[in-house]
Each structure stands twice: as C-alpha cells, then as structure tokens.
C-alpha positions in Angstrom: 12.9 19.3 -4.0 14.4 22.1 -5.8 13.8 20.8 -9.2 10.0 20.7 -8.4 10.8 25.0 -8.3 11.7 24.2 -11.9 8.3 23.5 -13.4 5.6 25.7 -13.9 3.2 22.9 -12.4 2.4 22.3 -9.2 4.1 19.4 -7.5 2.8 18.1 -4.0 4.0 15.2 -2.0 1.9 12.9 0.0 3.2 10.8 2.6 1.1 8.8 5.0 -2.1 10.5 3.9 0.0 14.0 4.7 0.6 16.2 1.6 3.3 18.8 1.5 4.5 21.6 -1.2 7.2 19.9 -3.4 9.4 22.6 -3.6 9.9 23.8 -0.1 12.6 22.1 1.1 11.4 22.3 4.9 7.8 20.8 4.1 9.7 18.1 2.3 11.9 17.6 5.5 8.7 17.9 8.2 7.3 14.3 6.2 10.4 12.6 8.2 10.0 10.5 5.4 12.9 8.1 5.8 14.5 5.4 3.3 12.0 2.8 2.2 8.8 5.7 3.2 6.2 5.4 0.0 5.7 8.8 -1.6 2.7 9.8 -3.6 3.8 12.4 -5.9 0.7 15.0 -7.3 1.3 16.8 -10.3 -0.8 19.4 -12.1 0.1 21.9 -14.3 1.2 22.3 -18.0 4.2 20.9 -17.9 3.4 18.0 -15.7 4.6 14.9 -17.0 7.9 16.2 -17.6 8.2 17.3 -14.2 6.5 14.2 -13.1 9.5 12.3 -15.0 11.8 14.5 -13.6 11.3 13.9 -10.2 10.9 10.3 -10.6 14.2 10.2 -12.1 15.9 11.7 -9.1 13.6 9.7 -6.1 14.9 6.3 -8.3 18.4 7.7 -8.4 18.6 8.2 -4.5 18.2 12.3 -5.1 22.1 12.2 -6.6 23.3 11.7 -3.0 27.0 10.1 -3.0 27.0 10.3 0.9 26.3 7.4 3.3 22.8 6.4 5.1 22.6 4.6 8.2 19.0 3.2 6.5 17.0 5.6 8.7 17.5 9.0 7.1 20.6 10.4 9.0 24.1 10.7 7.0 26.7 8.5 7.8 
C-alpha cells in the first residue's frame, strides 16, 4: 500500500499468521490475499492511529478500485 509509505510509522500486514511490510507493494501481493482474506494490520510509530485510520479507510472502500473482480483477486 502506498499510503502506508506515507506515515512515519511502521505499518505491517498479517495474513494467515504471515506478516509482510505494508508499504512494499510486492510483499503485499506475495500474501495472495484474495477478496474476503482477513487482514491484521500492525501499526507502530508516532503517527499511528492516523495511519491506522487511513488504511482502514481504503481496505473498507475496496482500495478506490472502480475495476471489476471475478471474487478471486483477478480483474475482470
């Protein structure tokens, strides 16, 4: 997520007891973490409830994409 880059704190991602950087893009994309996946987001810094909000705003608002899904990740 780019906007993680955006926050002095750091912002990691857990899914299925892996945990990634949140701001590299291809450790986000290696958690093949499809529609519907539950992510743990861990946030630590001083400026880490605003980035927590942040990103929590954009998982609930689909990450602003106005393309398609076929439900399993791929565009459509």
């Amino acid at each position: 997520m780019a906007l993680a880059a955006n926050f002095d704190s750091r912002v990691r991602v857990r899914v299925r007891g892996e945990e990634v950087d949140g701001s590299s893009i291809l450790s986000l994309l290696m958690l093949e973490a499809v529609t519907g996946t539950e992510l743990e987001l861990v946030v630590d810094g001083s400026d880490e409830e605003q980035a927590l909000a942040a990103l929590v705003e954009l998982i609930a608002g689909g990450f602003e994409e106005r393309d398609s899904f076929d439900g399993k990740g791929a565009r459509g």
